[in-house]
Structures are given as structure tokens and as C-alpha cells.
N, CA, C and O atoms as a CHARMM CRD file, in Angstrom:
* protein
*
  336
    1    1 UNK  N    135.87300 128.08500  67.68800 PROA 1      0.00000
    2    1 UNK  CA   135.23100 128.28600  68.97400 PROA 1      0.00000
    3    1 UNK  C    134.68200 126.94100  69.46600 PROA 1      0.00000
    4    1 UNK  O    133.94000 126.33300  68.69500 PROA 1      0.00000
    5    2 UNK  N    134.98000 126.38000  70.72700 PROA 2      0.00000
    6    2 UNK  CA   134.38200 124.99800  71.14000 PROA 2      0.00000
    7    2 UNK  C    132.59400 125.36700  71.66700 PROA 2      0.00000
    8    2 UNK  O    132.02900 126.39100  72.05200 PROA 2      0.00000
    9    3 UNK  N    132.15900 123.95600  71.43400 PROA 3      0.00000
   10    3 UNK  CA   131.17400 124.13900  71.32400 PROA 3      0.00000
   11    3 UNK  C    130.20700 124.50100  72.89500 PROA 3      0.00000
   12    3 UNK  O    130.16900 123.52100  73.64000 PROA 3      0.00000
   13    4 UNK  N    129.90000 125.02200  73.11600 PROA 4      0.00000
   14    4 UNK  CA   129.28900 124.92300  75.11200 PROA 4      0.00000
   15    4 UNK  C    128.45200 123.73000  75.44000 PROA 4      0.00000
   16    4 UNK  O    127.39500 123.27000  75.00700 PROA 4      0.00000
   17    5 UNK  N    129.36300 123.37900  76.42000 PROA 5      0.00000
   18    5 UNK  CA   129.14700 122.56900  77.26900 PROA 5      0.00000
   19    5 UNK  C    127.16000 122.70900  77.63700 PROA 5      0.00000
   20    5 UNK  O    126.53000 123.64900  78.12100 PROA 5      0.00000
   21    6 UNK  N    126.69300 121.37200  77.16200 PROA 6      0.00000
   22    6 UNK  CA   125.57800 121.09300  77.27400 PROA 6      0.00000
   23    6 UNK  C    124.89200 120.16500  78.99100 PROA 6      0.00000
   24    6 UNK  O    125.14400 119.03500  79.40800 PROA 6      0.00000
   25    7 UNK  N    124.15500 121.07500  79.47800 PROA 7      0.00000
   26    7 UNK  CA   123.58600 120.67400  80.17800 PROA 7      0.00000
   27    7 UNK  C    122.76100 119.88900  80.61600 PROA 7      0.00000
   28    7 UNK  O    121.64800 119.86700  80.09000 PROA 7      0.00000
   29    8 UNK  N    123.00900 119.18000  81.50500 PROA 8      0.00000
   30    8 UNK  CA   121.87400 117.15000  81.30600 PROA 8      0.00000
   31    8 UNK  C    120.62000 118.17800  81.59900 PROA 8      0.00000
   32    8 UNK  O    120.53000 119.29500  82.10800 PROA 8      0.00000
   33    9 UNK  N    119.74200 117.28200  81.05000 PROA 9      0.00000
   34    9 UNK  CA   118.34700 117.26000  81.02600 PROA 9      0.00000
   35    9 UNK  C    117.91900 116.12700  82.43500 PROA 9      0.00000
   36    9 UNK  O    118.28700 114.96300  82.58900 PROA 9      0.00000
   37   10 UNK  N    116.91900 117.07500  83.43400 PROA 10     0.00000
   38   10 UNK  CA   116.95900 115.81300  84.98600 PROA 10     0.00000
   39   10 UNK  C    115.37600 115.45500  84.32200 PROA 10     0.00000
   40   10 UNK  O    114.62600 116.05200  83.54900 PROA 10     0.00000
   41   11 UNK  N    115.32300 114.30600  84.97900 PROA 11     0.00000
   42   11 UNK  CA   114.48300 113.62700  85.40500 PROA 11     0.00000
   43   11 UNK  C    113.34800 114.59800  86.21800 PROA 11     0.00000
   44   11 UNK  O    112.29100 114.96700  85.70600 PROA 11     0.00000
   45   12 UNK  N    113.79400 114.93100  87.59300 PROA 12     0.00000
   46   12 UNK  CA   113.26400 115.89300  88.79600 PROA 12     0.00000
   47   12 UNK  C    113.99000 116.75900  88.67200 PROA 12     0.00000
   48   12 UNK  O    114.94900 116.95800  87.92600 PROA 12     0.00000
   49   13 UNK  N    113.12400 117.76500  90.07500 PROA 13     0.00000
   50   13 UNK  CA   114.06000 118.91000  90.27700 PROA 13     0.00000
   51   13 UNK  C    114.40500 118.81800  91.93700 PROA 13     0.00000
   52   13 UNK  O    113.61800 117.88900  92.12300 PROA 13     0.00000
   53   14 UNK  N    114.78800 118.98200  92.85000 PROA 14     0.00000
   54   14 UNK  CA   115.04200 119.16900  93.97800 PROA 14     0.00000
   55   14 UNK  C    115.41100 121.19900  93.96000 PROA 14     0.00000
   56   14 UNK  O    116.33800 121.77000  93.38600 PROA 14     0.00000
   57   15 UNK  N    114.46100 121.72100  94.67700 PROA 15     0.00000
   58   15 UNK  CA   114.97300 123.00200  94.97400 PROA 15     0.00000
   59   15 UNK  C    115.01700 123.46300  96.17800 PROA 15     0.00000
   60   15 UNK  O    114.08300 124.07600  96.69400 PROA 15     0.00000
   61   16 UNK  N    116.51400 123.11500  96.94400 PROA 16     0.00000
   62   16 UNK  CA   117.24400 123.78500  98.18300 PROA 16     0.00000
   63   16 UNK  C    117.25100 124.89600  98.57300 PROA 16     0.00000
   64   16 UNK  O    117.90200 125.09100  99.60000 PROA 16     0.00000
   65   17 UNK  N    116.46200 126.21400  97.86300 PROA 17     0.00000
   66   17 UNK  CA   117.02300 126.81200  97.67600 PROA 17     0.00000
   67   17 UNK  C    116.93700 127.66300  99.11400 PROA 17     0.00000
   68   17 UNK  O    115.76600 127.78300  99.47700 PROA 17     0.00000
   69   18 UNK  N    118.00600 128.34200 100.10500 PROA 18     0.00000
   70   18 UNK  CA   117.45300 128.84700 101.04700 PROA 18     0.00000
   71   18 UNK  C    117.16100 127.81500 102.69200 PROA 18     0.00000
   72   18 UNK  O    116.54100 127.99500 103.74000 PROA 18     0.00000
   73   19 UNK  N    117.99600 126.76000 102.11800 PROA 19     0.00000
   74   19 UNK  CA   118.17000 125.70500 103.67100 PROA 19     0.00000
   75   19 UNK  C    119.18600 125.39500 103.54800 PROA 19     0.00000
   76   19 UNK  O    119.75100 125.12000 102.49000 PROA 19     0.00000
   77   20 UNK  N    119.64000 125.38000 104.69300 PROA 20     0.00000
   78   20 UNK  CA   120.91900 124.86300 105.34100 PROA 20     0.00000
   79   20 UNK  C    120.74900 123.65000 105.68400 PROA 20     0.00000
   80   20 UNK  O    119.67800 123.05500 105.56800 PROA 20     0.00000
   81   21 UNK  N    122.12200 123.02000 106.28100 PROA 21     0.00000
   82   21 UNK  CA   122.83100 122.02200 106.47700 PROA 21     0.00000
   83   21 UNK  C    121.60600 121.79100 107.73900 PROA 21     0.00000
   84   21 UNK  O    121.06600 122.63000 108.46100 PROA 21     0.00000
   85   22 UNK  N    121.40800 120.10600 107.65200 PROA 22     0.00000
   86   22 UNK  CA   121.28500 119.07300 106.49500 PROA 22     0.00000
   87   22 UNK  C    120.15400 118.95500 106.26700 PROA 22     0.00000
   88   22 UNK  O    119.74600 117.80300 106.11700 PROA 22     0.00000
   89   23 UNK  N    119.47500 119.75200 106.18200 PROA 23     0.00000
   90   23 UNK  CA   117.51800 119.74700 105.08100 PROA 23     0.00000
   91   23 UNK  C    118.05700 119.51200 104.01600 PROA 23     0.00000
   92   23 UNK  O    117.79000 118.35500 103.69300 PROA 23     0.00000
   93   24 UNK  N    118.89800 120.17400 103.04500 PROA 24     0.00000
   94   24 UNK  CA   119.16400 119.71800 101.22100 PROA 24     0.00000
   95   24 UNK  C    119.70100 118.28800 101.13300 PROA 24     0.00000
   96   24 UNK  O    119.17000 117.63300 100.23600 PROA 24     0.00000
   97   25 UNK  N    120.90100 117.46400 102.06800 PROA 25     0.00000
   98   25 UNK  CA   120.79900 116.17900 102.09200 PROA 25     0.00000
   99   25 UNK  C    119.43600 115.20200 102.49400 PROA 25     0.00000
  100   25 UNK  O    118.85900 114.42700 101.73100 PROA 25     0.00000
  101   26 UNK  N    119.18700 115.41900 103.59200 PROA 26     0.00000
  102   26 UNK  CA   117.97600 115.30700 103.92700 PROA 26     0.00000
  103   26 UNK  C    116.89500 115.44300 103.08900 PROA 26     0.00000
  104   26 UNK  O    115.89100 114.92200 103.57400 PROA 26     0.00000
  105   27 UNK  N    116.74600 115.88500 102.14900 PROA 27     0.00000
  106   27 UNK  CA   115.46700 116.49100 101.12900 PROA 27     0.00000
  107   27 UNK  C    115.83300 115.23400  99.66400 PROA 27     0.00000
  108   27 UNK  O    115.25900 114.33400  99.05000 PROA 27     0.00000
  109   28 UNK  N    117.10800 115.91700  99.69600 PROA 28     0.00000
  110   28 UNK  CA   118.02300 114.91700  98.54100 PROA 28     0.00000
  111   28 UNK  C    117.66000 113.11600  98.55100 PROA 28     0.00000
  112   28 UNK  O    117.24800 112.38500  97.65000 PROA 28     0.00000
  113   29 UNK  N    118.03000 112.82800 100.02200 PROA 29     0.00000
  114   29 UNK  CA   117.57800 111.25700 100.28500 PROA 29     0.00000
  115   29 UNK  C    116.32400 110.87200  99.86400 PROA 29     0.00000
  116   29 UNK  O    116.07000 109.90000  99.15200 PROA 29     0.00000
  117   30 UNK  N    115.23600 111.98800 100.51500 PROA 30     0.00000
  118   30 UNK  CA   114.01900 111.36300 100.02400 PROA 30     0.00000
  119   30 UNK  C    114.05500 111.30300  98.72900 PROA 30     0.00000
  120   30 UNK  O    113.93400 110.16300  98.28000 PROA 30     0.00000
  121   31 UNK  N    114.24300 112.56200  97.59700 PROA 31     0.00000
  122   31 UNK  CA   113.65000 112.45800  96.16100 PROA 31     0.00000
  123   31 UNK  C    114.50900 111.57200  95.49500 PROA 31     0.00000
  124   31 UNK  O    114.04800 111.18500  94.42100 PROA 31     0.00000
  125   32 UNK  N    115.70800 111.08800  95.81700 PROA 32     0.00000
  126   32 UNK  CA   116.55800 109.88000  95.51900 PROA 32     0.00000
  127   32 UNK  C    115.50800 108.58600  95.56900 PROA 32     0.00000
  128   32 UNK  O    115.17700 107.86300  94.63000 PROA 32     0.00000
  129   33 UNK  N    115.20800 108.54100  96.56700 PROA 33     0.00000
  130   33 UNK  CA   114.01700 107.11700  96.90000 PROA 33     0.00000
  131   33 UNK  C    113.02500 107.31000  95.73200 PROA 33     0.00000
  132   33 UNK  O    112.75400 106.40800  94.93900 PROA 33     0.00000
  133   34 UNK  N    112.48400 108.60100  95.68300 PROA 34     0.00000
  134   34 UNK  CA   111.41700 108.62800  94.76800 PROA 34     0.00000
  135   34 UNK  C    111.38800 108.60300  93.53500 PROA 34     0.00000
  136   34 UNK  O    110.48400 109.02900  92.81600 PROA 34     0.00000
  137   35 UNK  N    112.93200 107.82200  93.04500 PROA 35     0.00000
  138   35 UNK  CA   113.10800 108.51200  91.29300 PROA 35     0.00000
  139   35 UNK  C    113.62700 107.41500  90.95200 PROA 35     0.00000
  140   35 UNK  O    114.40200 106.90300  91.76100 PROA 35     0.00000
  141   36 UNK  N    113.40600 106.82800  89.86300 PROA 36     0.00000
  142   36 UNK  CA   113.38900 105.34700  88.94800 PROA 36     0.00000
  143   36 UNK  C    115.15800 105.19400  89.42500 PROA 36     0.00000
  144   36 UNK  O    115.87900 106.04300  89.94800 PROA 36     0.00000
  145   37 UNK  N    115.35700 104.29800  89.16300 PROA 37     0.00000
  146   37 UNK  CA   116.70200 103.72500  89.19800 PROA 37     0.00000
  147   37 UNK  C    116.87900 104.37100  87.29500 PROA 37     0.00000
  148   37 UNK  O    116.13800 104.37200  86.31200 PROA 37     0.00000
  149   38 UNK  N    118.73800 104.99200  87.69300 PROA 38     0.00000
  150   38 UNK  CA   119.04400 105.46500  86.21000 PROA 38     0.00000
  151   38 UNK  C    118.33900 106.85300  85.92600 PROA 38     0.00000
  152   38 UNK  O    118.43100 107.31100  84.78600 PROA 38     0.00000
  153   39 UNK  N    117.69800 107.49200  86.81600 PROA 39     0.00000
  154   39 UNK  CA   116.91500 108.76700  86.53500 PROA 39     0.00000
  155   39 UNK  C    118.12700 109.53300  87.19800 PROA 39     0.00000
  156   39 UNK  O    118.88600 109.18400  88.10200 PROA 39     0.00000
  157   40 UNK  N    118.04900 110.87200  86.33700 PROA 40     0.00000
  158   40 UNK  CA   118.55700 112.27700  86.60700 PROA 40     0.00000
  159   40 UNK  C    117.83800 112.93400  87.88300 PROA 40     0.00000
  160   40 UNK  O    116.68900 112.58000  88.14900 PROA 40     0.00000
  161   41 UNK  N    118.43000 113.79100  88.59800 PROA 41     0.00000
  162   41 UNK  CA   117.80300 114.33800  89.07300 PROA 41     0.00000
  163   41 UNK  C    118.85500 115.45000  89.64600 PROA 41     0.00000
  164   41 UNK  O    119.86500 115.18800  90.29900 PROA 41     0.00000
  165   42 UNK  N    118.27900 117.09800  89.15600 PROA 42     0.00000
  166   42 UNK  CA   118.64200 118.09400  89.18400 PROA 42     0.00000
  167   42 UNK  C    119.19200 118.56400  90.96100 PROA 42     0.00000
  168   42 UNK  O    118.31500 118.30500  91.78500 PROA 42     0.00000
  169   43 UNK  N    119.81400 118.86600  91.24800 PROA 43     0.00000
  170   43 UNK  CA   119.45700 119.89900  92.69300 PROA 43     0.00000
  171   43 UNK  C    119.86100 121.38900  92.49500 PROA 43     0.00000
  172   43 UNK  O    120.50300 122.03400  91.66600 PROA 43     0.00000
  173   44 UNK  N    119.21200 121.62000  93.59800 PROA 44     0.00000
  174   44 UNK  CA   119.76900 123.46000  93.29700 PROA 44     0.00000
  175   44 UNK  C    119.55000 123.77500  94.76200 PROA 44     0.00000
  176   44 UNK  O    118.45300 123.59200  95.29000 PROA 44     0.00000
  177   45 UNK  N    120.80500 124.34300  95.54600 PROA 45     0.00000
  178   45 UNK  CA   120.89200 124.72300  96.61900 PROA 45     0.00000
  179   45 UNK  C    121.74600 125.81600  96.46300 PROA 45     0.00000
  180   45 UNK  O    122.29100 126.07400  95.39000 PROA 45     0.00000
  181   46 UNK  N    121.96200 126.81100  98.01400 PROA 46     0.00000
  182   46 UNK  CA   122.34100 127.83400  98.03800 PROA 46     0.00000
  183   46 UNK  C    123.42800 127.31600  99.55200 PROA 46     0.00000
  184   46 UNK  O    124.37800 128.00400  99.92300 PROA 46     0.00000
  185   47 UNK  N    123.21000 126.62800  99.90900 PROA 47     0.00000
  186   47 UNK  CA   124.66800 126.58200 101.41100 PROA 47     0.00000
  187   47 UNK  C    125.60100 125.70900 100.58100 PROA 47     0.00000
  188   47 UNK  O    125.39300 124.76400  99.81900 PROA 47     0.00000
  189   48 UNK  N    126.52800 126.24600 100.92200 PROA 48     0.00000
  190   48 UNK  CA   127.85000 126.20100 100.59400 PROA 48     0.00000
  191   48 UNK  C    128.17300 124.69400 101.14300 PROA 48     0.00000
  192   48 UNK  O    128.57700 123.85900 100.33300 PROA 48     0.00000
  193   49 UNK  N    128.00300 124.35600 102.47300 PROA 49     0.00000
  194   49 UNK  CA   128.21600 122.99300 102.89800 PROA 49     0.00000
  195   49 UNK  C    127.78400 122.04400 101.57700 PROA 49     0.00000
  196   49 UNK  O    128.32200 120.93800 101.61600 PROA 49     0.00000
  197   50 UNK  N    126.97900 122.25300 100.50500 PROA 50     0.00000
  198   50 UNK  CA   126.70500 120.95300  99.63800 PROA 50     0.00000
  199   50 UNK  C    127.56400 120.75100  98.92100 PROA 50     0.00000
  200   50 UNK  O    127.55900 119.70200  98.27700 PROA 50     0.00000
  201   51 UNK  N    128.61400 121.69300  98.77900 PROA 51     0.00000
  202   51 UNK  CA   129.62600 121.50100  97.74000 PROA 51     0.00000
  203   51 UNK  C    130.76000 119.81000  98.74100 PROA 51     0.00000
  204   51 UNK  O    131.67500 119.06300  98.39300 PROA 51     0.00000
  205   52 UNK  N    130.12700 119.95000  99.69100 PROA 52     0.00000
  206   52 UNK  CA   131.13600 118.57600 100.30500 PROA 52     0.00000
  207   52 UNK  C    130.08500 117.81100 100.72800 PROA 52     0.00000
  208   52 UNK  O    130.47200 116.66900 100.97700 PROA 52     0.00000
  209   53 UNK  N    128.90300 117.97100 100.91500 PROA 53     0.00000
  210   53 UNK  CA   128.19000 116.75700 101.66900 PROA 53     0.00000
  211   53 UNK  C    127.30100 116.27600 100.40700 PROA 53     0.00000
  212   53 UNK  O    127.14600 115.05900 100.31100 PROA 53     0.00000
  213   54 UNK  N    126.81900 116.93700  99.62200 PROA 54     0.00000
  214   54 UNK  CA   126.47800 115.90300  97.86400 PROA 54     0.00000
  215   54 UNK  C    127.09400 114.93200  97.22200 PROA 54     0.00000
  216   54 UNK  O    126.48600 113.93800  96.82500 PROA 54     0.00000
  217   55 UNK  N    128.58000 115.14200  97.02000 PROA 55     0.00000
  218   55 UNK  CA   129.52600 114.50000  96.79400 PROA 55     0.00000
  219   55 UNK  C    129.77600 113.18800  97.34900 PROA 55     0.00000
  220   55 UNK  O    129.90000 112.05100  96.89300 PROA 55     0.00000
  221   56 UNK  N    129.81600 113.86600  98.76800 PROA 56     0.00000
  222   56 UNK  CA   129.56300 112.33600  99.97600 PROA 56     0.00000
  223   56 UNK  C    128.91700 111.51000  99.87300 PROA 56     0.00000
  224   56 UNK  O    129.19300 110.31000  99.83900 PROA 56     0.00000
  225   57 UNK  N    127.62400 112.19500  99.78400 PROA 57     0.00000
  226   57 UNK  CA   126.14600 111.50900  99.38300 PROA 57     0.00000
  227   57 UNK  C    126.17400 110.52900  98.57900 PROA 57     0.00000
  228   57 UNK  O    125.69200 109.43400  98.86800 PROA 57     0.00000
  229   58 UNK  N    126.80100 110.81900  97.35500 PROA 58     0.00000
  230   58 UNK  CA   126.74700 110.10800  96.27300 PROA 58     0.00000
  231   58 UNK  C    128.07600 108.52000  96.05800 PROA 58     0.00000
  232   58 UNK  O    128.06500 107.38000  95.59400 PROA 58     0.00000
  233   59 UNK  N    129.00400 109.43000  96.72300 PROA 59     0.00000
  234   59 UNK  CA   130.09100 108.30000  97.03900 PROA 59     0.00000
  235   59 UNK  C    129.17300 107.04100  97.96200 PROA 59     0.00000
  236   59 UNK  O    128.82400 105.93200  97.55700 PROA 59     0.00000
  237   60 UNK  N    128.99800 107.52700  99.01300 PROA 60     0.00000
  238   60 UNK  CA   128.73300 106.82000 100.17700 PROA 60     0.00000
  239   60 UNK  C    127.38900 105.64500  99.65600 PROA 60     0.00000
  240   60 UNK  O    127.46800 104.42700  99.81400 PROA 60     0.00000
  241   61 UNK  N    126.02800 106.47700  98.92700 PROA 61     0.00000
  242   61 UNK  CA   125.59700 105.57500  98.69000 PROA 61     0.00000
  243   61 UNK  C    125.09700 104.80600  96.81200 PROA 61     0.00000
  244   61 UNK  O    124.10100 104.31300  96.28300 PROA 61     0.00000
  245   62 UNK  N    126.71100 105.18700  96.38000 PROA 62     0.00000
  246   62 UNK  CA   126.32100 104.40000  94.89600 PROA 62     0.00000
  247   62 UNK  C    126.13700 105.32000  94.03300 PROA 62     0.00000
  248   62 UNK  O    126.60500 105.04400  92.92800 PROA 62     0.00000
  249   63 UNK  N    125.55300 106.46200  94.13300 PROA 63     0.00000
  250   63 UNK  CA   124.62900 107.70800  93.07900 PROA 63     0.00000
  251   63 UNK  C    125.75600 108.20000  92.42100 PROA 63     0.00000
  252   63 UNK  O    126.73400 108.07600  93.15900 PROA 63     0.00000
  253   64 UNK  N    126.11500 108.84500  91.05100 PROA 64     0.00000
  254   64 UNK  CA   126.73100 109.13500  89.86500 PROA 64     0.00000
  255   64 UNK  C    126.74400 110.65800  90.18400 PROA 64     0.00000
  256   64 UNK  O    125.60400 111.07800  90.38100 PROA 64     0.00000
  257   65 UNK  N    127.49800 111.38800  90.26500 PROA 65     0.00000
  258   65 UNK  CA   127.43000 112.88800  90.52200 PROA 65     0.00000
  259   65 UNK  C    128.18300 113.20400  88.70100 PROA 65     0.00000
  260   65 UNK  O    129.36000 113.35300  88.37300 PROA 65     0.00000
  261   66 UNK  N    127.01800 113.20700  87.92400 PROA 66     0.00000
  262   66 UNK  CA   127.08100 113.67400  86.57600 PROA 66     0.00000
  263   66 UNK  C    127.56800 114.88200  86.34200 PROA 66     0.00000
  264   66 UNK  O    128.34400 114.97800  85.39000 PROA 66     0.00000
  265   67 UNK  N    127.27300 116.00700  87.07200 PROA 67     0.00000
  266   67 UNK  CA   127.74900 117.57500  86.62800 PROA 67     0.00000
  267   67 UNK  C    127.60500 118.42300  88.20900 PROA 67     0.00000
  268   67 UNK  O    126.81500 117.99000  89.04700 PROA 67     0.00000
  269   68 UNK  N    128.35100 119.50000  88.44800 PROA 68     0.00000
  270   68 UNK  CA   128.10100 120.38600  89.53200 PROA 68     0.00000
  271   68 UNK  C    128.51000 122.10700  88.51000 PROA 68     0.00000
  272   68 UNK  O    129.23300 122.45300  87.57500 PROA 68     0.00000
  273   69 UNK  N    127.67200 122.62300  89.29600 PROA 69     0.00000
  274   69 UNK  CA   128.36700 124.14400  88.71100 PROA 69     0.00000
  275   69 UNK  C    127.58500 124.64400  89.65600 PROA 69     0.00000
  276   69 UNK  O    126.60500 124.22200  90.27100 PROA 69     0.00000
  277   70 UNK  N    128.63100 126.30200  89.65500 PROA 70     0.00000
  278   70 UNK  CA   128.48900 126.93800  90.41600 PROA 70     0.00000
  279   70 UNK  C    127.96100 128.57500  89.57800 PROA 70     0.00000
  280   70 UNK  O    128.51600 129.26400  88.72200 PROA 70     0.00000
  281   71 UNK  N    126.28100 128.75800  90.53500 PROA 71     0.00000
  282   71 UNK  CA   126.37100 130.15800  89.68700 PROA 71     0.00000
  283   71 UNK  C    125.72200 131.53400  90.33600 PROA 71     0.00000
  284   71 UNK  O    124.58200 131.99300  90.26000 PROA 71     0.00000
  285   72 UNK  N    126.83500 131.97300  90.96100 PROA 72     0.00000
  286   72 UNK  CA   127.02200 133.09400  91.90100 PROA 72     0.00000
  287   72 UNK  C    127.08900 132.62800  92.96300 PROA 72     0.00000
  288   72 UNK  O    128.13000 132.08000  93.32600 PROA 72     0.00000
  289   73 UNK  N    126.10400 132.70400  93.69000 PROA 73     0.00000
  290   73 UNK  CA   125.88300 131.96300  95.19800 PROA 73     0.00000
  291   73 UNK  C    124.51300 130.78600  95.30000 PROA 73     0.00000
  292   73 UNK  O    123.72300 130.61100  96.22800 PROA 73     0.00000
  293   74 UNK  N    124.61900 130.02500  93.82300 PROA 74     0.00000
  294   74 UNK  CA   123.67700 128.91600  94.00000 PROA 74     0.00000
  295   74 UNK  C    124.47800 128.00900  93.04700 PROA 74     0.00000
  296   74 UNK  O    125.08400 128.26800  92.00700 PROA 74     0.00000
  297   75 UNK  N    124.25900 126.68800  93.83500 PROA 75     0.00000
  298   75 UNK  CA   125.06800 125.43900  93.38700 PROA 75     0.00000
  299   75 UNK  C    124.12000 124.45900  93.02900 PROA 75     0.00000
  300   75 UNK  O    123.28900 123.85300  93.70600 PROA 75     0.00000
  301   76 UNK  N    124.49100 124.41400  91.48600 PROA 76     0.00000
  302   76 UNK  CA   123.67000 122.95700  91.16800 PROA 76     0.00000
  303   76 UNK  C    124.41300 121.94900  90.85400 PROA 76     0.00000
  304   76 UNK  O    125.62600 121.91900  90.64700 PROA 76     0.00000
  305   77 UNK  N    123.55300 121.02700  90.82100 PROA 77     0.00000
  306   77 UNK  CA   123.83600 119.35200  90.63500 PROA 77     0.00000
  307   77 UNK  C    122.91400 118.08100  89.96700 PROA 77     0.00000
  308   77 UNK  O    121.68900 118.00200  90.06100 PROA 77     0.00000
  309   78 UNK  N    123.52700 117.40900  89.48600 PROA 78     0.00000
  310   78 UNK  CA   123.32100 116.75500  88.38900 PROA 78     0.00000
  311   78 UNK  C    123.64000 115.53000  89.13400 PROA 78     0.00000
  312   78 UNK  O    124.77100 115.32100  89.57100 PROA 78     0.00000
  313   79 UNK  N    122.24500 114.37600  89.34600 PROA 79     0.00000
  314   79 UNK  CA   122.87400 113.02800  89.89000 PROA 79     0.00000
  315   79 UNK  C    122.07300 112.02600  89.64800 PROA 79     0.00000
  316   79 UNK  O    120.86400 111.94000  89.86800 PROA 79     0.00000
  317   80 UNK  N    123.07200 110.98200  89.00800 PROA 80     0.00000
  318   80 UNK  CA   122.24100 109.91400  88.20000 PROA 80     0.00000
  319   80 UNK  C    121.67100 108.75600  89.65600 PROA 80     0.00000
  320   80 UNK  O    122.36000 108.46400  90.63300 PROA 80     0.00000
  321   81 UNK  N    120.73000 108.44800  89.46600 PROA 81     0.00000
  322   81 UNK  CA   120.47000 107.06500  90.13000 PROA 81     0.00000
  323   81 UNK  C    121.50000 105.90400  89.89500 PROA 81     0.00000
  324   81 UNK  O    121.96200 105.60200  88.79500 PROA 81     0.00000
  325   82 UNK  N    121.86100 105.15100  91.37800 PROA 82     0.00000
  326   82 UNK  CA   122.45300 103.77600  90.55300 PROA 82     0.00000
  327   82 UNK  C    121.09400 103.11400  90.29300 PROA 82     0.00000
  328   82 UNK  O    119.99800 103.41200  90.76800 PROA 82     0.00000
  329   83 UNK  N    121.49300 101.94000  89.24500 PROA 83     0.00000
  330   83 UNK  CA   120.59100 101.03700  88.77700 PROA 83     0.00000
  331   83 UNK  C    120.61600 100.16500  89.84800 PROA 83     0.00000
  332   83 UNK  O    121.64700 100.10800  90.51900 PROA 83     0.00000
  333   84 UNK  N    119.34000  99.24100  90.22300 PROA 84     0.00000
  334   84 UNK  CA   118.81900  98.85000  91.45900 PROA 84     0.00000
  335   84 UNK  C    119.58300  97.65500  91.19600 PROA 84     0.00000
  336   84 UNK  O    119.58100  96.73000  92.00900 PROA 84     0.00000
């Protein structure tokens, strides 16, 4: 039996839970600013739009998108800081 997939441990939490497009990016930017360079930081949202605009987020400005899963109708995420 393989072993289950272990879940990062964040830094923060960001909880979306219940806003739409774009308060969870929007929310996301700030606690990004607020978290050490190299820190985790959890999100947990419920609109569906984050499954494409987090991703973005992270492309666009440098940030590590470590893990995503999906569980029922809430999407989390896992995103490392770049180092400054």
C-alpha cells in the first residue's frame, strides 16, 4: 500500500472561504506581503475562478504553487514565498 501523500505544514492560513472573484486574489496579495520570504502559506477558498487565477498569481509574480487539492466544493492551496 503507498504511503499518503503528506500535507505541507503553512506558515499562515488565508481563509476565502465564501468570496468571489477577486477578494481571494486580492486577500492572497496582501498575506503574501505579510509572510517572510520562503514561508508557506495555506489558502482555502470556495469560487471556482481560483483554480485559474492562483496559479496566475503565482506564475506572474515568482510564488511556488507547492500543492492544490480539491475537496468537494472547497479548494486549497499551498504557496511558497519566493526568497527576496
Amino acid at each position: 500500500m503507498p504511503d499518503p501523500i503528506e500535507t505541507p505544514i503553512a506558515d499562515a492560513i488565508l481563509d476565502a472561504t465564501g468570496l468571489n472573484c477577486p477578494e481571494p486574489v486580492m486577500m492572497l496579495h496582501q498575506k503574501v506581503r505579510d509572510l517572510a520570504a520562503g514561508g508557506l502559506l495555506k489558502v482555502i477558498a470556495t469560487d471556482p475562478s481560483t483554480r485559474r487565477d492562483i496559479p496566475k498569481f503565482c506564475v506572474f509574480l515568482g510564488h511556488e504553487l507547492v500543492d492544490q487539492q480539491v475537496e468537494g466544493t472547497t479548494f486549497l492551496y499551498w504557496i511558497r514565498k519566493k526568497a527576496d
